[in-house]
TIDRENVEX-835159 format. One line per 2 residues: number of its first residue (from 0); for each residue x negated, y, z of C-alpha. Coordinates in steps of 0.02 Angstrom, whole numbers, plus 50000, padded with zeros to 5 digits. Example, Ala and Ser with C-alpha at 12.3 -4.5 7.8 and 13.67 -1.06 7.14 Angstrom:
2
0	49385,49775,50390  49316,49947,50357
END
This chain:
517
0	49568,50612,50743  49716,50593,50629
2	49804,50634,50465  49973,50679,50403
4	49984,50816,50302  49965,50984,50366
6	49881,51073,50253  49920,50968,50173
8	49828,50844,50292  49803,50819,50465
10	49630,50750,50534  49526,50768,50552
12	49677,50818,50617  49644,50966,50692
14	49739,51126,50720  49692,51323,50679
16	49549,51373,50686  49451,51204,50724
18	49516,51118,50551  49479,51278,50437
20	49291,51224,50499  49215,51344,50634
22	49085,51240,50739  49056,51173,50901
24	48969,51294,51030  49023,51469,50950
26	48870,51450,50813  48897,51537,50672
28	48890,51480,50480  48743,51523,50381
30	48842,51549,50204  48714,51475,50130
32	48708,51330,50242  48783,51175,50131
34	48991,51135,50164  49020,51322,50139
36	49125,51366,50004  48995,51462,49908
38	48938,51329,49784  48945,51483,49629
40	48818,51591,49730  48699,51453,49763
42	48524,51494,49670  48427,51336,49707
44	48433,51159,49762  48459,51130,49956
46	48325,51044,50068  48334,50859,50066
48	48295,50779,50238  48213,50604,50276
50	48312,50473,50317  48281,50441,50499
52	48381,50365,50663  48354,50398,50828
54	48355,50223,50922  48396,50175,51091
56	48430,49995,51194  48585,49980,51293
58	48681,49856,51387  48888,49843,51419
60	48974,49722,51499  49135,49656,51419
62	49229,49497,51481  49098,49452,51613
64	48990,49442,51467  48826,49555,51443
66	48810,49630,51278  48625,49684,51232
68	48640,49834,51099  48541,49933,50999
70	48618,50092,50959  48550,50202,50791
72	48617,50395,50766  48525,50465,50591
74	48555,50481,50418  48551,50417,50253
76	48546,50484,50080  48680,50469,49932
78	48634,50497,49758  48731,50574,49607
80	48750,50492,49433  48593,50536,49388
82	48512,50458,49541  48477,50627,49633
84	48515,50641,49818  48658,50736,49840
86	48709,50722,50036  48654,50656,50181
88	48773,50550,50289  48757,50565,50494
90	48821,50396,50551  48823,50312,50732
92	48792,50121,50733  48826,50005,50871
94	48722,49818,50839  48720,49675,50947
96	48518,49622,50985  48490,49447,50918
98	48658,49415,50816  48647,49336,50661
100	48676,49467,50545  48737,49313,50426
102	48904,49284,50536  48895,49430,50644
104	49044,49553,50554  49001,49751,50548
106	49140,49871,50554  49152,50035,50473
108	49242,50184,50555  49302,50354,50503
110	49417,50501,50544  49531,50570,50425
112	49558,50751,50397  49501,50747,50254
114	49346,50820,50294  49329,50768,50484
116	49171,50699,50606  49221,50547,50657
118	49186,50585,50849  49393,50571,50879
120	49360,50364,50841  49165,50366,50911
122	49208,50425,51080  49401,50354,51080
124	49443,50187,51037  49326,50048,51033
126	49138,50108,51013  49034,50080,51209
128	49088,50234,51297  49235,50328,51288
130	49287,50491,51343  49394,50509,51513
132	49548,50622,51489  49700,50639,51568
134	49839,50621,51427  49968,50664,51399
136	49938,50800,51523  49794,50925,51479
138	49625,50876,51523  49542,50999,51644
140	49396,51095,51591  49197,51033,51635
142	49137,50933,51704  49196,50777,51555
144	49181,50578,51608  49094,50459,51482
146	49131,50292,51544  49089,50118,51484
148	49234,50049,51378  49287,49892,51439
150	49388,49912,51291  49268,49907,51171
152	49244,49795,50985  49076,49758,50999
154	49083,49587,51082  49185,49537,50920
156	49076,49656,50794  48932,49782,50762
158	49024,49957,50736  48987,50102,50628
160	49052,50287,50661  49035,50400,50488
162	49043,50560,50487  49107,50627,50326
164	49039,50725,50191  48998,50894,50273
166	49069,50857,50433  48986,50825,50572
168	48808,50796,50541  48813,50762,50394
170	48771,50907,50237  48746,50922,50054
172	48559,50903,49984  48492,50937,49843
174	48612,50986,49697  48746,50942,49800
176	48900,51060,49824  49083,51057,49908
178	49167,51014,49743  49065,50864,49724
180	49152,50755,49891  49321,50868,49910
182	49432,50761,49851  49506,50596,49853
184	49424,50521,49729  49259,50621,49773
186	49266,50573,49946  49312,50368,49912
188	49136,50365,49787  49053,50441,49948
190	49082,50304,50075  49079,50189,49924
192	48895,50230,49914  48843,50243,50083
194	48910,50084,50152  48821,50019,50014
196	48680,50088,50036  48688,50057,50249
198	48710,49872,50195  48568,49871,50116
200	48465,49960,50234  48536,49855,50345
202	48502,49693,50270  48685,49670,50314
204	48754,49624,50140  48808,49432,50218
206	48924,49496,50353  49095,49483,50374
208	49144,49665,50321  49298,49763,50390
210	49341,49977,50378  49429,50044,50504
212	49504,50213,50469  49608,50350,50556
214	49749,50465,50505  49674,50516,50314
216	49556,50378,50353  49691,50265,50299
218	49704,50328,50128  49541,50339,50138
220	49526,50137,50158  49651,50090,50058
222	49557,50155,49914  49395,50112,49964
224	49429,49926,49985  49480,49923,49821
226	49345,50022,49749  49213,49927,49838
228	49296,49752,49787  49299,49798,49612
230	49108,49836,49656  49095,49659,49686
232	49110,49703,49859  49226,49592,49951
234	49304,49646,50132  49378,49528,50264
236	49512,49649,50362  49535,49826,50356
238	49623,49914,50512  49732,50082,50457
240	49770,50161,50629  49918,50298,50603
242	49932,50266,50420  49979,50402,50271
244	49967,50298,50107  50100,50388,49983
246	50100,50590,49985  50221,50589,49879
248	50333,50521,50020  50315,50707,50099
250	50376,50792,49944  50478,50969,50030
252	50673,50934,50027  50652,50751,49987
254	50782,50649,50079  50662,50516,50099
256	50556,50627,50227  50704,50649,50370
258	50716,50449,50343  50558,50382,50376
260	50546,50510,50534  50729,50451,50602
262	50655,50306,50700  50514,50416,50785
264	50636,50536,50820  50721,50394,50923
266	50585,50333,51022  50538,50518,51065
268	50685,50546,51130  50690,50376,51215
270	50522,50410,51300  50583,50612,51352
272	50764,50533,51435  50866,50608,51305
274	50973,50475,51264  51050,50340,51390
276	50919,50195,51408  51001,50024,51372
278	50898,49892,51316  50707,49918,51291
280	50632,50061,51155  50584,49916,51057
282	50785,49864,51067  50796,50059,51018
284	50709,50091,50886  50772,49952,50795
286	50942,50009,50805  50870,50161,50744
288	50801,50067,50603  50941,49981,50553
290	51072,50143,50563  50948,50232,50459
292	50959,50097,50326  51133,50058,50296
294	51206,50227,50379  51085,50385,50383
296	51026,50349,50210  51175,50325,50105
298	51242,50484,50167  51091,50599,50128
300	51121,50526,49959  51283,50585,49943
302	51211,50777,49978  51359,50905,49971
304	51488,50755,49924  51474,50699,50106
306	51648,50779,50187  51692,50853,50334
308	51751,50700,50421  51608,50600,50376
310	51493,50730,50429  51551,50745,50600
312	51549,50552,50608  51362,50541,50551
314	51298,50683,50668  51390,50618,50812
316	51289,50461,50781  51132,50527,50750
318	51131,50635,50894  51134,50462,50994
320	50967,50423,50928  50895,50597,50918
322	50956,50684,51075  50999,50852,50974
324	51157,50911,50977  51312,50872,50851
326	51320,51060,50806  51135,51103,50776
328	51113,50938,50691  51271,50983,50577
330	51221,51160,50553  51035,51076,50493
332	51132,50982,50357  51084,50836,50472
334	50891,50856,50390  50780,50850,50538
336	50624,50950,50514  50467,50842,50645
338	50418,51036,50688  50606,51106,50720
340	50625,50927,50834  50450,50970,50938
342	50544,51159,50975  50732,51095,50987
344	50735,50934,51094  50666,50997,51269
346	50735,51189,51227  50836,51178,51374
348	50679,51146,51476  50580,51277,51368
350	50460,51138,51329  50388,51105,51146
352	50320,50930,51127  50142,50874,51045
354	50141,50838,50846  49992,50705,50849
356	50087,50620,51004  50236,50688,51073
358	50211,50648,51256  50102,50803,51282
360	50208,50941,51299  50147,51143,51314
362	50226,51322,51322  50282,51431,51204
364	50274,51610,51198  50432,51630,51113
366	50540,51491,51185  50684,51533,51074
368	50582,51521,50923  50624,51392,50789
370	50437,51314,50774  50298,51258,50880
372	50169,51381,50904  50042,51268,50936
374	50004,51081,50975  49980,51023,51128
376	49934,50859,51093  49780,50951,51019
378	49728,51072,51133  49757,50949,51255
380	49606,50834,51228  49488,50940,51083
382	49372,51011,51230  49336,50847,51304
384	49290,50774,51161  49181,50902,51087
386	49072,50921,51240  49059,50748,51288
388	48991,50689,51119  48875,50820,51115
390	48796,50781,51299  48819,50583,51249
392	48725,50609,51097  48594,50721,51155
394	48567,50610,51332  48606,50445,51297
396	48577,50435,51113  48424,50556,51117
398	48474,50635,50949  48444,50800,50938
400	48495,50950,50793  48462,51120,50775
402	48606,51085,50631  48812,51145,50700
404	48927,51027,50722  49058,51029,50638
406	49214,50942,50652  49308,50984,50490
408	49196,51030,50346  49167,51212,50298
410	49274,51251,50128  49322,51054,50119
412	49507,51075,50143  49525,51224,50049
414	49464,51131,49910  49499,50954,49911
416	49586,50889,49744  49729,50786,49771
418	49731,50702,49597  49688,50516,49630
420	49656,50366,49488  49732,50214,49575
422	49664,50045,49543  49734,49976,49420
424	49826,50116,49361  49758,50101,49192
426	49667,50257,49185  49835,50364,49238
428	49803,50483,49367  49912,50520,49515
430	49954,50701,49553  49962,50670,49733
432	49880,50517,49796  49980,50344,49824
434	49841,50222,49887  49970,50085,49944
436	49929,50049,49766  49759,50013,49777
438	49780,49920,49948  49900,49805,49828
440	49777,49801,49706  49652,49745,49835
442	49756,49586,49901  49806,49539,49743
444	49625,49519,49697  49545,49451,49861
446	49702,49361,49941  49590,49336,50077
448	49602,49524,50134  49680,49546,50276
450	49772,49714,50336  49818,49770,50538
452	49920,49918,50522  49921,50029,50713
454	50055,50122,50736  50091,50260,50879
456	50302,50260,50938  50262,50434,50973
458	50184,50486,50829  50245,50627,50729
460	50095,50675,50606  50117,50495,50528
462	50274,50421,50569  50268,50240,50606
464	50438,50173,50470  50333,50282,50328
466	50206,50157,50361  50330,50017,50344
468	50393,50103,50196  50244,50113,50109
470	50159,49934,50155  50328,49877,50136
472	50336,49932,49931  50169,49862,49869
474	50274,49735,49789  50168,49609,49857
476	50181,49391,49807  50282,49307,49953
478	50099,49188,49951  50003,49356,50037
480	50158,49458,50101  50087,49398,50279
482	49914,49468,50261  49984,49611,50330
484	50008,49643,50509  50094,49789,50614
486	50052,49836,50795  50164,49962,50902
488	50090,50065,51040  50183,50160,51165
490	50073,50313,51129  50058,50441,50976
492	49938,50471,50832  49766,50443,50918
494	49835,50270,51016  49663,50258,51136
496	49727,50419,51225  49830,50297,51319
498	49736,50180,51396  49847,50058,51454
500	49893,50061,51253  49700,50046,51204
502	49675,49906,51316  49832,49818,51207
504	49774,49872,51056  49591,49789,51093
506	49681,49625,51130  49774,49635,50975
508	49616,49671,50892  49530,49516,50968
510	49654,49414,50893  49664,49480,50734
512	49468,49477,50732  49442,49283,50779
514	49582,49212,50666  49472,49293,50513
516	49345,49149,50577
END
């Protein structure tokens, strides 16, 4: 799934005791098993598998046409600096039988987390088969639905699912410990290496290239296409669905934080009929927009200079686009925290709303409590997932493991650095990461780059006007300003969960896709 910054960061994102790393099934953790955090106690080199794929040939019809595919779930070996293997990556790949690998593009795909299988993306958005569910209300329990996608990328590209460092399927080998992929620049070197090395395996080094990433996927990409270009490596498109480029953005009691939320806030409360409805959301959230600019802004800067009168003037407005009352919103300081929002807006219904997409809404156990106590959005849709991928990969993809699944890596999170080298930073290190400037650094360089950022309305892990904010500040030429595009789905974090939105987002794709002809 997703990414945002929960602990700090969202997924992987996924909540309690599933992004802390148990696995699938109730299996538990040999702590000696690689992804554990016991790299100090380890007394010898881990096993190092062979690299091997389990093959199968599929068909799926998209557009009245009939796509032959081959599909490949296995794994391949990265090396350290002194050419050692160091993990093996689990990876799903999706290839079209007799396309020219020459023009026929290959996309890469990944979850965020950090630390997080990518089966959130694989059995979501745009691989062959998706995952039936019944968002935003909670899926029901077993039987789970697999369907053909008829939403699917693979008429306009081959597609590959990664599974992160640790996550998933894939493990440390050899020498290799948690330390050496938790982090940001850890974790970019990774995929670095193993899309090179797929592309060779491959023989896929003269295809249009593109990444796709998800939540901390985006930073993820950002990063990557710049490390990879500098590689000599050169991408056509990247695709950051439910961006978080600048941490520093989500500093605690930065003014900047209630800003770029203000806009969500509006279409949330929009979509739960908390504020009149004239005009469409888009018509909105625009308004929303353009009060927070010139209105909301300017008087958070003014802090504890902002008087009475204006005070009451500024929270009777914003309580037009939030749907929260003048009094709690002036007793907040009019600072509006995204979890005190989930808990306050529906209070009267004794409702708390979804963080990854606030349509799904759950119970509390203390309904006058000021925070969530858990996500529904989240526990919503996790089950599904989890058991359809395994059954899908164990039926129809005929890979088997005696290995646990897991969906955020054991000890990852704990201890993922967030110091970060930008390109073309000159060698200065960030203290929290900022990848918008190696996106920048990656246009300037290959003006041919192009960049479709997805965006959620609903979304309140990674709030869409962040995402403006930050692609909006690469301080860009005006000759490449346009390589970057923006998409708006009436759905939250994880957009396929609405399919009507999916189905949108897949035409929007198409498009995007044939112009890089």
């Amino acid at each position: 799934m997703r990414s945002g910054s929960r602990r700090p960061m969202l997924c992987g994102l996924l909540a309690g005791s599933m992004l802390l790393g148990h696995v699938a099934f109730g299996q538990q953790p040999n702590p000696d098993e690689p992804g554990k955090a016991t790299d100090a106690n380890r007394e010898k080199p881990l096993p190092v598998p062979a690299e091997i794929a389990s093959t199968t040939k599929h068909d799926l019809l998209l557009n009245g046409r009939t796509i032959h595919y081959t599909a490949a779930a296995g794994n391949l070996l990265i090396a350290d600096e002194k050419d050692k293997p160091n993990a093996s990556i689990f990876y799903t790949a999706y290839t079209e039988d007799g396309a020219d690998p020459r023009t026929r593009p290959v996309t890469f795909f990944y979850n965020g987390g950090p630390g997080a299988a990518s089966l959130w993306l694989h059995m979501g958005s745009f691989g062959p088969v998706r995952v039936v569910t019944e968002s935003p209300n909670p899926t029901g329990p077993a039987p789970f639905k697999v369907v053909p996608n008829d939403s699917s990328l693979l008429d306009k590209s081959d597609l590959v699912f990664i599974d992160a460092p640790m996550c998933g399927y894939s493990r440390a080998v050899g020498t290799g410990k948690v330390k050496d992929f938790a982090g940001v620049d850890q974790d970019v070197a990774a995929f670095h290496k193993f899309i090179v090395k797929y592309l060779t395996h491959t023989q896929r080094w003269a295809s249009p290239k593109y990444l796709f990433g998800e939540s901390y996927g985006t930073p993820r990409s950002a990063a990557l296409v710049a490390s990879l270009q500098d590689d000599g490596l050169e991408f056509n498109g990247v695709v950051l669905l439910s961006s978080i480029l600048n941490y520093g953005v989500r500093t605690p009691g930065y003014d900047l934080t209630s800003m770029v939320y203000l806009p969500s806030y509006a279409a949330i409360a929009w979509y739960q009929n908390k504020v009149p409805h004239t005009g469409t959301l888009e018509q909105f959230v625009e308004q929303a927009r353009e009060f927070d600019r010139t209105v909301y802004m300017p008087a958070l800067a003014q802090g504890d200079r902002l008087s009475a009168a204006q005070m009451n003037d500024i929270a009777a407005k914003l309580s037009g686009f939030t749907g929260l009352s003048v009094q709690w919103l002036k007793e907040a300081k009019l600072r509006i925290d995204p979890s005190r929002f989930r808990k306050e807006l529906l209070r009267d219904q004794e409702r708390t709303m979804g963080r990854y997409d606030a349509r799904f809404l759950g119970y509390d156990f203390d309904a006058a409590g000021e925070n969530p106590g858990y996500d529904p959005s989240d526990t919503g849709i996790s089950g599904a997932y989890v058991a359809a991928f395994h059954d899908y990969a164990q039926r129809e993809l005929k890979y088997m493991s005696e290995e646990p699944f897991y969906l955020s890596g054991p000890g990852v999170n704990e201890a993922w650095e967030w110091k970060h080298k930008a390109a073309g930073s000159r060698g200065q290190a960030q203290a929290v990461p900022d990848t918008a400037v190696d996106l920048a650094d990656a246009l300037r360089k290959n003006p041919h780059l192009k960049v479709y950022s997805a965006n959620g309305w609903f979304d309140l892990a990674t709030p869409f006007y962040e995402t403006e904010w930050d692609l909006g500040h690469m301080s860009l030429p005006e000759a490449i300003k346009g390589n970057v595009e923006f998409g708006y789905y009436p759905a939250g974090h994880m957009v396929y969960l609405n399919v009507d939105a999916l189905k949108q987002f897949k035409v929007d794709l198409s498009k995007w896709y044939d112009e890089r002809k």
